[in-house]
DRENKEVEX-691874 format. One record per residue: x, y negated, z of N, C-alpha, C in turn. Coordinates in steps of 0.001 Angstrom, whole numbers, padded with zeros to 6 digits, always signed. Each point is the difference from the previous one (the first is absolute). Last residue first. Example, Ala and Ser with C-alpha at 12.3 -4.5 7.8 and 13.67 -1.06 7.14 Angstrom:
<atoms>
+012850+002250+007080+000820-001190+000060-000770-001090+000730+000290+005720-000070-000890-001190+000000+000900-001200+000000
</atoms>
This chain:
<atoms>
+087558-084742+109434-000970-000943+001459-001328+000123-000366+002295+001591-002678-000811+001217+000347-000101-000632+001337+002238-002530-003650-001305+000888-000337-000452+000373+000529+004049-001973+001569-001175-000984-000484-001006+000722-000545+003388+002479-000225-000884+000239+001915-000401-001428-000602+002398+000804-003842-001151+001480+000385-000817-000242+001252+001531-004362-001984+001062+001358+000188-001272+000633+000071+001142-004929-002798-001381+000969+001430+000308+001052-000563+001686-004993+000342+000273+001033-000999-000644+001046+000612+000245-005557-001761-000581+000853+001335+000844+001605-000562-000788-004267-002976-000572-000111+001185+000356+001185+001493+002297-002202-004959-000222+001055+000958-000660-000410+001061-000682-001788-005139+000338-000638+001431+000273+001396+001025-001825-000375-004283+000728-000292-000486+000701+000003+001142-004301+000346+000233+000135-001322-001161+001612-000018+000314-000806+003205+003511-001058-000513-000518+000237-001455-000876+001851+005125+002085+000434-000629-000806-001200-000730-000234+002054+003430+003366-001275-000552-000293+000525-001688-000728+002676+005406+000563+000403-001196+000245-001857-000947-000104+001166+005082+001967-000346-000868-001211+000176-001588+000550+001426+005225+002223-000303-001201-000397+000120-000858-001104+000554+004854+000707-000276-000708+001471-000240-001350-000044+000291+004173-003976+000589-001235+000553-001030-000273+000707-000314+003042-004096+001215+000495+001601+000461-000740+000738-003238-000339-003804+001021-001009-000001+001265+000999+000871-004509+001067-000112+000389+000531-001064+001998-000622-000229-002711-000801+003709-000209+001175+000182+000766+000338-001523-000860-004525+001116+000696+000683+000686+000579+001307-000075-003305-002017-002249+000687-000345-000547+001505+000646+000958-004522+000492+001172+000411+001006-001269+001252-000709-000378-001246-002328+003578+000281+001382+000290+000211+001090-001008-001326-004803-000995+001331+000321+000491+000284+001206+000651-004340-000550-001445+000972-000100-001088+001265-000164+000211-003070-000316+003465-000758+001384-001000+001700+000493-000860-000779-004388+001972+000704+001157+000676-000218+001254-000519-001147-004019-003597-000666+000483+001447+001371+000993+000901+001012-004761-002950-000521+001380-000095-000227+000577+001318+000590-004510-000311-001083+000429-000658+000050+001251+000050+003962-002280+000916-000795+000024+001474-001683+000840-000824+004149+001806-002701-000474-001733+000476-001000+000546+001169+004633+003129-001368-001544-000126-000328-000119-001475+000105+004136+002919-001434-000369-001006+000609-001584-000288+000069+004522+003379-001366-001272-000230+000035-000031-000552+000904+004757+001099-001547-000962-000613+001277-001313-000348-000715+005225+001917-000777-001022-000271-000826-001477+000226+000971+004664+000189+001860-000314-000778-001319-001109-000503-000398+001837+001322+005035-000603+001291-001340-000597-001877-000822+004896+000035+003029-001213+000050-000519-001042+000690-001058+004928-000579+000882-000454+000948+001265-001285-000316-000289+002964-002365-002673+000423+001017+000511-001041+001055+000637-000392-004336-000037-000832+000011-001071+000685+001753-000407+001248-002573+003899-000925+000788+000499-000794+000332-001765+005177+000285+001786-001209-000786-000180-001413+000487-000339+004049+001396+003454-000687+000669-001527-000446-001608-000498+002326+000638+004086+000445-001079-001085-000782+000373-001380-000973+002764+004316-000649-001400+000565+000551-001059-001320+001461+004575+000264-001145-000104-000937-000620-001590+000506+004073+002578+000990+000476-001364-000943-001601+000023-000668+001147+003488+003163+000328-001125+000655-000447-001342-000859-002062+004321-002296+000736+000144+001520+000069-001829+000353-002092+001956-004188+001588-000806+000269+000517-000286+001143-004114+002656-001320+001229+000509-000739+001412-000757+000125-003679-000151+002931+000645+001277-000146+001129+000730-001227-002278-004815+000598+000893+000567+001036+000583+001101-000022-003167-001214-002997+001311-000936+000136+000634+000608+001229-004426+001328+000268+001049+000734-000942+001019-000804-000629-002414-001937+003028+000078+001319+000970+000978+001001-001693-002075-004201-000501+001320-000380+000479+000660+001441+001006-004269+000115-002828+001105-000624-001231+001482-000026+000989-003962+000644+002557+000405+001150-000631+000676+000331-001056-001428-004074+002161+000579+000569+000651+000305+001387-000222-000873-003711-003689-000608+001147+001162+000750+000074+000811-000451-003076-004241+000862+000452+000759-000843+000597+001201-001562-001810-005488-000258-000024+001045+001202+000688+000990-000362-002731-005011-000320+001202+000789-000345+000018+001651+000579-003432-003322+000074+000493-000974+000343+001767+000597-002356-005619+000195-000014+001369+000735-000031+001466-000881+001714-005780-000772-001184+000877-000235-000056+001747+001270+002939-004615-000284-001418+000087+000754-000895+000895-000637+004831+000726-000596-000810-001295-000803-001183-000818+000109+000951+004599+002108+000882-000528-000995-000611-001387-000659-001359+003516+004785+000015-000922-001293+001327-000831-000663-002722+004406+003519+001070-000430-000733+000025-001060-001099-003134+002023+004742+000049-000521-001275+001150-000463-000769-000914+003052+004008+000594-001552-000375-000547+000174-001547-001322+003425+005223+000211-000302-002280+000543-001276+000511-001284+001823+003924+000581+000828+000008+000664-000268-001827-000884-003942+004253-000593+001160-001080+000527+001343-000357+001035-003628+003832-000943+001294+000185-000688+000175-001128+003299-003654+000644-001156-000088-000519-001184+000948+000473+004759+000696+000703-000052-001490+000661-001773-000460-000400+001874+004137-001590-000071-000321+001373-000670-001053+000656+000817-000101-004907-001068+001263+000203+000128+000059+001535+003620-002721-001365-001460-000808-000515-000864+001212+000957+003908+002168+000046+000289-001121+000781-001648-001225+000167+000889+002923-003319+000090+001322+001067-000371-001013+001000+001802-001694-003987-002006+000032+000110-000046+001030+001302+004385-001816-000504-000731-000719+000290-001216+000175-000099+003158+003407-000849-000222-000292+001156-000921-001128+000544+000699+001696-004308-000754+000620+000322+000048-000586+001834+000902-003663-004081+000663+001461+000615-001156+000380+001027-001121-003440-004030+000669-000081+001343+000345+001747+000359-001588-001748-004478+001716-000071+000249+000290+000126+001742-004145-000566-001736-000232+001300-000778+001871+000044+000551-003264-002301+003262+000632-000435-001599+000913+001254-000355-004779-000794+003683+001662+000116-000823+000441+000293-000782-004733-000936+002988+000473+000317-001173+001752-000436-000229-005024+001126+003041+000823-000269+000232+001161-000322-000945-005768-000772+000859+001044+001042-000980+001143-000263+000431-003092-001445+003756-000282-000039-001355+000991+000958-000998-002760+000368+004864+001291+000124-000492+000065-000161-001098-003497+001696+002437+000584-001316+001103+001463-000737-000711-005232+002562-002629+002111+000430+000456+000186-001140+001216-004630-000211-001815-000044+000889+001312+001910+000249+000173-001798-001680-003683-000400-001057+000671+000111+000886+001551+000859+002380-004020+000863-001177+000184-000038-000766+000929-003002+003475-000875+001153+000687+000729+000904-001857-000046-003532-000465-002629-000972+000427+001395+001872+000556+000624+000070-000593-004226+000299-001269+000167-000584+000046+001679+000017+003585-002731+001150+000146+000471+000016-001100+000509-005031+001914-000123+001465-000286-001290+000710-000370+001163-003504+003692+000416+000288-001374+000345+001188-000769-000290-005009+002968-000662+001796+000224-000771+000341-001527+000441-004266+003673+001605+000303-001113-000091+001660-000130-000605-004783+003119-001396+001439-000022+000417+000775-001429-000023-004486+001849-002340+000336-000331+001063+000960+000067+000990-000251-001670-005049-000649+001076+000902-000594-000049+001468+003643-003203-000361-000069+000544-000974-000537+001307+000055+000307-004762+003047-000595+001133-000187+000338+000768-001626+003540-003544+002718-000953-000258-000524-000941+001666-000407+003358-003852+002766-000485+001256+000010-000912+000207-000770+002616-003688+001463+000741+000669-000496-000331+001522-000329-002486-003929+002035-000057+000141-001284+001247+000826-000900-001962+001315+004848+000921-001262-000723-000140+000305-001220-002827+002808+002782+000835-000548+000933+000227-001336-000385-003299+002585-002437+001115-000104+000226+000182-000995+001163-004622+002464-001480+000580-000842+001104+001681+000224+000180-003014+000614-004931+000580+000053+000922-000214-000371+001547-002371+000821-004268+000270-001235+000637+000214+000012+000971-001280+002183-004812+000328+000346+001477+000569-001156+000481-003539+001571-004393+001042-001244+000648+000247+000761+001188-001540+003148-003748-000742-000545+001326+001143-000898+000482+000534+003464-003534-000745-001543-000830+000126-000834+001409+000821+004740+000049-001054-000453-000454-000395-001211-000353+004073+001220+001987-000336+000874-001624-000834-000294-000137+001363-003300+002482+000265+000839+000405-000459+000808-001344+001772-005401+000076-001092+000727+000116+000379+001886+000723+002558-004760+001433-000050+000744-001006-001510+001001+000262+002943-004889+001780-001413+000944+000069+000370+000883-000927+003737-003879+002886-000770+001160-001541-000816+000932+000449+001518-004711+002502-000117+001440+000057-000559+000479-001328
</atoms>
């Protein structure tokens, strides 16, 4: 657990829960690695060439609502159900053959289990995005939506 001082200098010493919590001031901030251990569900992830019907198909069969998109084993966006709700509307019948690097939001901020929730909500908020991918040493761990926050 991390200690921090308060304006006056004065050690605080918490009663966190988990070492995923730590006092800043006095205000508790609880990093993203505390939501990980509580998902029932690890990151789900498809390939940047599969079609929209099969992550529609994954995202059911899984009960997520994101995928993680990867190329090469890296992660080079993310797929929504709100990626496959506007595929559709624009390609009607033939949106289940989209692919999905097609229909995906690209460019994907990624936090680590270290940063606080604090910080994925500004990140959220400025981003215009529902979920973040959780990126640790390189590795996808996880991916944490808006209602993982407000469980």
């Amino acid at each position: 657990m991390l200690l921090h001082a308060n304006a006056n200098g004065e050690s605080l010493s918490p009663n966190a829960k988990s070492t995923a919590e730590r006092i800043v001031g006095f205000h508790r901030v609880t990093k993203v690695s505390s939501i990980i251990g509580r998902k029932t569900s690890e990151a789900v992830t498809i390939s940047a060439y599969g079609n929209l019907k099969a992550a529609a198909n994954l995202m059911r069969g899984r009960q997520v609502p994101a995928l993680a998109v990867l190329w090469n084993r890296e992660i080079v966006g993310l797929v929504t159900e709100r990626d496959i709700v506007v595929a559709l509307s624009i390609h009607n019948e033939g949106a289940g053959f989209v692919r999905v690097k097609d229909a995906m939001s690209p460019r994907v901020v990624s936090i680590s289990p270290d940063d606080t929730i604090e910080h994925a909500k500004l990140l959220m908020a400025t981003k215009r995005c529902h979920h973040l991918p959780i990126v640790d040493d390189g590795k996808l761990v996880g991916i944490l939506s808006l209602g993982d926050i407000l469980k």
